[in-house]
C-alpha positions as CSV (number, residue, x, y, z in Angstrom):
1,X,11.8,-9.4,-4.2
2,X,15.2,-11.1,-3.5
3,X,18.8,-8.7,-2.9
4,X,21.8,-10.9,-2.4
5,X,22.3,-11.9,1.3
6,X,19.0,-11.0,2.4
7,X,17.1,-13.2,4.8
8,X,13.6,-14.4,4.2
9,X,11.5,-13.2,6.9
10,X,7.8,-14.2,5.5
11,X,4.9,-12.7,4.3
12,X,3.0,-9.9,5.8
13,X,-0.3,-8.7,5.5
14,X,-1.6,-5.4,5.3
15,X,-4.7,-3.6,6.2
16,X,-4.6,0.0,4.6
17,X,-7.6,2.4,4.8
18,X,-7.4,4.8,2.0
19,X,-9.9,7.7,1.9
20,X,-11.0,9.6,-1.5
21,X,-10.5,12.9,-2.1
22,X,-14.1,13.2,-2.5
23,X,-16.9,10.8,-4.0
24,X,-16.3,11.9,-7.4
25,X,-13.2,9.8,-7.2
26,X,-13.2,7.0,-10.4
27,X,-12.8,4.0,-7.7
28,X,-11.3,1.6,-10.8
29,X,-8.8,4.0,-11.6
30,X,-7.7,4.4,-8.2
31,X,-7.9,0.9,-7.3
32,X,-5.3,0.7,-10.2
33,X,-3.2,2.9,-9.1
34,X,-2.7,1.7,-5.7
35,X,-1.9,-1.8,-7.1
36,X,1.1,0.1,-9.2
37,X,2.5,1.4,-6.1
38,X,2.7,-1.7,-3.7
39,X,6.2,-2.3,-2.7
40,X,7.9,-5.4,-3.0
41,X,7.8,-6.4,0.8
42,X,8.5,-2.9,2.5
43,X,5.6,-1.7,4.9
44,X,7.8,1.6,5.4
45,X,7.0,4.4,3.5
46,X,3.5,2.6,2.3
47,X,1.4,5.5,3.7
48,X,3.4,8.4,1.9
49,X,3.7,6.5,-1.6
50,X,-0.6,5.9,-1.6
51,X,-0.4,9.1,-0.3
52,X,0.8,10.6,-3.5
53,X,-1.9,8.7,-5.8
54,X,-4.0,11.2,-7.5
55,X,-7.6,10.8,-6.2
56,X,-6.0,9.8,-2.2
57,X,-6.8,12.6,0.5
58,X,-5.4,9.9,2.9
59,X,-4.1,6.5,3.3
60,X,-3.2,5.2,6.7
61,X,-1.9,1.6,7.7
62,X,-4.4,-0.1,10.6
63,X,-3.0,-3.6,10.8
64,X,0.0,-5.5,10.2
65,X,0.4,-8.7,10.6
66,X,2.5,-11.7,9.7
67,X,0.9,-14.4,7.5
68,X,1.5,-18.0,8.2
């Protein structure tokens, strides 16, 4: 995503570890519904928004790193 005046800084990647609520979790539908919710470049805030998905007891970033 591109604002006016903003500065390129590259690509990041991502490691997030999401546990189910339990295993009676549809894994398709929540697989969808994680994809809705990934930011346009922002790693803040990424934990509480998968947090919120329906289906997610917890969602936690482990890595970050930039991509070359």
């Amino acid at each position: 995503m591109w604002f006016s005046g903003a500065v390129n800084m590259g690509s990041v990647a991502v490691i997030l570890k999401v546990m189910p609520e339990s295993t009676d979790v549809d894994l398709e539908v929540l697989k969808q519904a994680i994809r809705e919710k990934i930011p346009g470049g922002a790693t803040e805030g990424i934990e509480s928004q998968f947090n919120d998905i329906p289906g997610i007891d917890r969602a936690e970033i482990i890595d970050l790193s930039r991509m070359i």
